[in-house]
N, C-alpha and C positions, 0 to 999 in steps of 0.2 A: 349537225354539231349542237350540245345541249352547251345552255348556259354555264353548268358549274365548267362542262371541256373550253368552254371561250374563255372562262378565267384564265385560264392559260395558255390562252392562241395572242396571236401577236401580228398586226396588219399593217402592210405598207401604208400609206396616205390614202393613195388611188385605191387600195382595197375597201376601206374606211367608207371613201366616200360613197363607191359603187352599195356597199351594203345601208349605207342614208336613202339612197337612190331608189333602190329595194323597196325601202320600209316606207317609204314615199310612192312608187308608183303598183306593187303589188300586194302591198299589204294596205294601203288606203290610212296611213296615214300623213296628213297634213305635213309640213315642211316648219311650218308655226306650230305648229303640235309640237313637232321636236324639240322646237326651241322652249317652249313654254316648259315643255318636262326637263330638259337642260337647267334651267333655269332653277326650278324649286329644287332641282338634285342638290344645285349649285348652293341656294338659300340651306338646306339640308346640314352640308356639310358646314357650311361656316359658321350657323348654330350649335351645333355639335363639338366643333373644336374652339370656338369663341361664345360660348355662353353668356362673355357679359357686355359682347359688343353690343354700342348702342347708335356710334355713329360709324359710316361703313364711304368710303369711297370706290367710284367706280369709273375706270379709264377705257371709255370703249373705242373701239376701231369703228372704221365704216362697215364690215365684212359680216357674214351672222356669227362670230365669235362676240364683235362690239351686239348681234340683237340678244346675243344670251346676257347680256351685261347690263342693255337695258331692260329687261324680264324681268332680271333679279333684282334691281335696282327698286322697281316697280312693287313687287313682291315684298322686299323690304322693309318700304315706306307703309304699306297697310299691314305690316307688321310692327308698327309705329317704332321703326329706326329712323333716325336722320341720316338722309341721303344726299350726296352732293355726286355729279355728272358730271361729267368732260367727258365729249364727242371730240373724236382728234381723229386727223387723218382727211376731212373731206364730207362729202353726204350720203344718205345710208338707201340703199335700196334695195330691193322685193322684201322679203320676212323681215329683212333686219330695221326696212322702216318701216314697217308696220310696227314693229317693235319697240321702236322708240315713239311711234305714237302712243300705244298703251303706257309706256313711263310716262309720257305728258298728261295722258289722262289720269295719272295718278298724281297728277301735280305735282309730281319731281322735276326742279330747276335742272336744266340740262345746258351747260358750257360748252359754248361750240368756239373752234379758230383751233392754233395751235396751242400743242402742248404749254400747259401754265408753268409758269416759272416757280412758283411755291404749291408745296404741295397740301390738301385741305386735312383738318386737323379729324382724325379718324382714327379710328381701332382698328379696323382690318383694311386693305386696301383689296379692291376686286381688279384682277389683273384682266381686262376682257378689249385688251388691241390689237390684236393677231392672234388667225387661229393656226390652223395646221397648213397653212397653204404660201406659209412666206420661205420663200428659199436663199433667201438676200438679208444683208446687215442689215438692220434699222436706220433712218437715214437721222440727220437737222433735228430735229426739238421733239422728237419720238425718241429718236436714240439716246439723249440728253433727261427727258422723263422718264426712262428706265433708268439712268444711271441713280436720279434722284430717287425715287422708289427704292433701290436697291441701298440703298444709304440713309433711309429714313428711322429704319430702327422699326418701321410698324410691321406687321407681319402681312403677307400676301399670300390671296387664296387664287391661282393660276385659273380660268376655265379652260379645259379640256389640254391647252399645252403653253406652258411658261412664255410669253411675247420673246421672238427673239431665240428660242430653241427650233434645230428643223428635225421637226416631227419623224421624219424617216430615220436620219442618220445619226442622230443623240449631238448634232455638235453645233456651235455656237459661231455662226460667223462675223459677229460683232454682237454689242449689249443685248442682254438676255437679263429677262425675270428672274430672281431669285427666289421663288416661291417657300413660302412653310406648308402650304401643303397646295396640292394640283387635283384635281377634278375633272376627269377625263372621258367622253362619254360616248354612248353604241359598245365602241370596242379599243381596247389596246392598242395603241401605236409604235410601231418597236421601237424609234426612237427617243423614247422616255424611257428606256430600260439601257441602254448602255453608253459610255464615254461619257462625255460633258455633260450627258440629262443627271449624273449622278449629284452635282453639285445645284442644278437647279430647282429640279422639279419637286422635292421633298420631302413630304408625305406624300405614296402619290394613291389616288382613288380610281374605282372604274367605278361607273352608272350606267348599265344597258336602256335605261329609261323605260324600263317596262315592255321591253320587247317579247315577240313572240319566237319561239324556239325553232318557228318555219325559218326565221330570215338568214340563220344561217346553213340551215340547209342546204347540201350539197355545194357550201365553200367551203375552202381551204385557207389555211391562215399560212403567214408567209413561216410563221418561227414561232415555238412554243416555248415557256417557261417552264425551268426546271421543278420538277417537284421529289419532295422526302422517298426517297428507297432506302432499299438495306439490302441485305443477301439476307436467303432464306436461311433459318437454323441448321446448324450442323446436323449429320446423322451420328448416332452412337459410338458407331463402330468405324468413326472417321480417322487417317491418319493424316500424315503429314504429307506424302505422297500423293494425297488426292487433292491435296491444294497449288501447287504448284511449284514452280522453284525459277525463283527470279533471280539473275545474275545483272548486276549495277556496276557497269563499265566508267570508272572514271578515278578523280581524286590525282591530276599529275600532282607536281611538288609546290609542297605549299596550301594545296589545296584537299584535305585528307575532311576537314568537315561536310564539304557537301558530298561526297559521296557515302559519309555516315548518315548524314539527313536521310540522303535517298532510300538507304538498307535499313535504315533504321522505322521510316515510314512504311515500306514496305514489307515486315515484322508486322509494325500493329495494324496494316490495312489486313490481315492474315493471310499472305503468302505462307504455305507451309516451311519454305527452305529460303533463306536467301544466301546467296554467293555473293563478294565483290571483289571484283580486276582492280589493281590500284598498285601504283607504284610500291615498292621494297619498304620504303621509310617509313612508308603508315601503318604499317601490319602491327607494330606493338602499339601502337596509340587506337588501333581499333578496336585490337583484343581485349585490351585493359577495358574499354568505355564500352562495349557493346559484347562480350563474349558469342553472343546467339548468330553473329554476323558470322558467314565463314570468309573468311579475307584472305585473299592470295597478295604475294604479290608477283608481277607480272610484266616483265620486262620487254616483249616482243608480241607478235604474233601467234608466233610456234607453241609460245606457255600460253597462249588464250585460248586454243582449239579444244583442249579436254574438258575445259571448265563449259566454254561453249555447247559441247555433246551433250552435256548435264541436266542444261538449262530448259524450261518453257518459256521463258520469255525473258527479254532483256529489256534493261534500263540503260539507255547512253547519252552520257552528255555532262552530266554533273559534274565539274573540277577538272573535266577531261583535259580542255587545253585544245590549241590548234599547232602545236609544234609538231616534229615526228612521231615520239611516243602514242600523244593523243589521236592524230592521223590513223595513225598504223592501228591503234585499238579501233577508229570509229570503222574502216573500212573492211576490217575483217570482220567486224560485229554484224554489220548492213550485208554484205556478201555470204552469212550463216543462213541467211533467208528465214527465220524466226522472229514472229509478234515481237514488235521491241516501241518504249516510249519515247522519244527526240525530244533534248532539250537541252537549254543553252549551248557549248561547243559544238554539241552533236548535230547542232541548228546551221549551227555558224560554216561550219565546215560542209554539211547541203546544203548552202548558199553559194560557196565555192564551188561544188560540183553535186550540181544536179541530177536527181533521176526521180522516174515515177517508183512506186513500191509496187509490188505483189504481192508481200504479204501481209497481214494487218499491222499496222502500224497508226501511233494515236505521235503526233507532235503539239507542242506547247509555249509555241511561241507569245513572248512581249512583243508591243509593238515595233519596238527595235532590231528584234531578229526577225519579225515579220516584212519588216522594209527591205532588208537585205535576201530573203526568200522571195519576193517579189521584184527587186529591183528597184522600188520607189523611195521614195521619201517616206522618214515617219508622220512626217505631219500629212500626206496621203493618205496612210494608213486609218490614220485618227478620221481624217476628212468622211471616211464609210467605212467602220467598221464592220459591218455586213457582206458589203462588196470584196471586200480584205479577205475574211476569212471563208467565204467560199473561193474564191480564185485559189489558196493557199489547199482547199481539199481537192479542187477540182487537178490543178494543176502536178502536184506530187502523191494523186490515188491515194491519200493518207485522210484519218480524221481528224480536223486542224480546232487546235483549241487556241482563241485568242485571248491572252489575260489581260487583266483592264478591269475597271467599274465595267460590271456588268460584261464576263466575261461570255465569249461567243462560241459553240461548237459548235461545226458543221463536218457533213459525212460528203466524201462522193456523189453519193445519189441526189444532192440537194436537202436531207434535211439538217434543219439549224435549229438550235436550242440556247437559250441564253440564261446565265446567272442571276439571280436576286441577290445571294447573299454574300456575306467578303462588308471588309469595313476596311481604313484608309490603314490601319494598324499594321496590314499585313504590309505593306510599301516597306518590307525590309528584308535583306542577304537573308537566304535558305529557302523563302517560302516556295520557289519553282523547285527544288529539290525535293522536298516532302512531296509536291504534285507528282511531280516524276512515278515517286516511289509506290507512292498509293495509286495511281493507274497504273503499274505495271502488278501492284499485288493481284488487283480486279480481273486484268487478263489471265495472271495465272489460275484464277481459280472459276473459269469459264468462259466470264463475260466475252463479246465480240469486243470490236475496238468502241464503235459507237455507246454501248451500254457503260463499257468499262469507263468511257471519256465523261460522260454523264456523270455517272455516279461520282466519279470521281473527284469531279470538280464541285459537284454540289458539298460534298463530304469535306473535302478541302475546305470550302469557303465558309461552310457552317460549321465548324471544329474552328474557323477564326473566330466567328463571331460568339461564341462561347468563350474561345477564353479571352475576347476583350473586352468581356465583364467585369475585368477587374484594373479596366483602362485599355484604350488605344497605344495610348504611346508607350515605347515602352516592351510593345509585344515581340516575343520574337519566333521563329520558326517552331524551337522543340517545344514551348508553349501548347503544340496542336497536339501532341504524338496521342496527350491523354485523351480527350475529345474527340479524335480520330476512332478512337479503341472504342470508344463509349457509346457513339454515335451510330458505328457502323455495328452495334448487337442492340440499339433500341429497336423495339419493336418486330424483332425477327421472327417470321411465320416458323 
């Protein structure tokens, strides 16, 4: 694996450590090596986004996250900052007191006992009390100096993971760091990329520290980050037939917009043809507002079968409904045995009665319809999103897309990929519809489910964050249709 592929791998803890371990016993170097390079990474970044800091606090733990803290502390000081210490936690052993001997040798005061009740008057605070290895709340006057840190107003530079975030599973099981920006080093942690890490960790950095391109040779990361696609440029002499034709099952009464979102998304992801199933009542409010849409409407069973013949791929769930109607639509759509996208009712109602798929199929559960697809609790779900959404692929043969900061896809086969981008903007009515839409366009116009769900979802999230350039709040669903369209023909081979 080369360095620029590790930008985008993504390591359990135990993976993390085992590749320290590595670079320590067959690559020859030092374990204080490490740290020392930790360290200046650490100095690096904080100069860089604080230019005019002059005095710097640093909270270290006993562990070598607290020896990276006294490094930099170290490093600081004959970089003539004023530095002030607090050792909290207890006493530091192997690197990490060696570590805090060189701070001393730099004649940096170092504060030992517990955590202090006021905090030293600083410009950056260096968060370095826990590293990746804490899987419990923060306990008494450590859990109490994170609260204070986090309410100081001064800005916090995390080493390698926010005190109080667990590194695996992005989630916070009492006070956690609120970092402005995090400095994270070897390798990626995947939990700094989803749920809770999204409010902690920042900005967040990697530093391989200068490693050699041997050490991750012949490893494997557990989950990769999403990166920029497109679909390749049309041919000349393309029609509309060789794109696909997506039929969007949904819209009972009352609910006629999300099943426009869906077709309507599924248009500018370029689906050649879209069809939608939808109650009677909405056929003129669809026509008027979207004419490109073909809109049936569709009272039964018996009137879905022909439009069904038509289709390459279905979209089910949008405005469906769990009554009869929506029932009777979802089951004869699932039993056509054709690619089709699950979401919201479409979810809900395979919550009710489960089955594995055989044919591709991409679902797109919240956490909420992922609890009910598993059986647990939402706050489960949260508790590992990783764990969540493979059980949800493994479990229903489908490729399960978890939304959320840092949204999760996983295939059958075990591989998992995870979101960067999405902002808090989109947390409003339609945005799972547009998803819908735009992975069912993807399937019709080749993609498997895995590529389709990929794309998909990055296209999605980055068509938010474009148009919430002109604000978060405020944003709403059709907001994306143009950024969708825009996105998905930058850069086409």
């Amino acid at each position: 694996m080369t360095p620029q592929t590790h930008r985008h791998a993504l390591y359990t803890v135990d993976q993390v450590r085992a590749l320290d371990q590595r670079a320590i016993d067959d690559l020859g170097i030092p374990g204080f090596e490490l740290m020392r390079r930790a360290a200046w990474a650490a100095l690096s970044s904080l100069r860089r986004h604080w230019p005019y800091a002059r005095r710097i606090a640093v909270y270290a733990g006993q562990g070598n996250n607290g020896g990276d803290g006294f490094l930099l502390a170290a490093l600081a000081s004959e970089a003539s900052m004023h530095v002030d210490v607090w050792s909290v936690g207890g006493p530091s052993h192997g690197d990490a007191a060696r570590a805090r001997a060189a701070c001393e040798a730099a004649h940096v005061h170092i504060a030992d006992g517990d955590a202090p009740d006021v905090l030293a008057e600083a410009d950056v605070i260096v968060d370095a009390l826990y590293g990746t290895g804490l899987r419990r709340a923060p306990e008494g006057a450590t859990a109490a100096l994170i609260e204070r840190i986090n309410h100081s107003g001064i800005p916090v530079l995390a080493l390698d993971v926010p005190s109080g975030l667990n590194a695996d599973t992005g989630q916070c099981p009492g006070a956690a760091i609120r970092a402005a920006v995090t400095v994270s080093f070897i390798a990626a942690k995947r939990g700094l990329y989803t749920g809770k890490a999204a409010g902690q960790v920042g900005l967040l950095e990697l530093d391989t520290l200068g490693l050699p391109d041997e050490l991750w040779a012949d490893r494997s990361a557990y989950a990769s980050l999403l990166d920029v696609h497109t679909l390749p440029r049309r041919a000349r002499d393309a029609h509309k037939g060789n794109n696909g034709h997506v039929l969007a099952i949904g819209g009972d009464h009352g609910t006629a917009g999300a099943i426009r979102l869906c077709g309507e998304a599924a248009l500018r992801a370029g689906a050649g043809l879209v069809s939608v199933a939808t109650q009677a009542e909405n056929i003129i409010a669809l026509n008027s507002a979207r004419p490109e849409l073909m809109a049936h409407g569709v009272h039964g069973p018996q009137a879905l079968e022909p439009l069904l013949k038509k289709a390459s791929v279905l979209a089910v769930g949008p405005g469906l409904g769990q009554a009869g109607w929506g029932h009777a639509m979802w089951l004869t759509a699932l039993e056509a045995g054709k690619p089709l996208v699950l979401d919201a009712d479409g979810l809900n109602l395979l919550a009710l009665e489960p089955r594995r798929f055989e044919q591709a199929v991409v679902m797109t559960p919240h956490p909420g319809e992922a609890a009910r697809l598993l059986g647990i609790s939402t706050r489960e779900i949260e508790a590992d999103r990783y764990a969540a959404v493979t059980q949800l692929a493994t479990r229903y043969n489908a490729v399960a897309v978890l939304k959320g900061a840092g949204s999760l896809i996983a295939a059958p086969d075990g591989r998992l990929a995870v979101c960067l981008w999405g902002n808090p903007g989109m947390a409003s009515g339609g945005m799972g519809d547009l998803l819908t839409g735009v992975i069912a366009a993807l399937l019709a116009q080749g993609l498997d489910a895995w590529e389709a769900a990929c794309l998909g979802v990055g296209l999605h999230a980055r068509a938010g964050d474009a148009a919430a350039q002109e604000g978060e709040r405020g944003l709403i669903a059709s907001d994306l249709l143009g950024p969708i369209r825009r996105l998905l023909n930058e850069n086409a081979a």
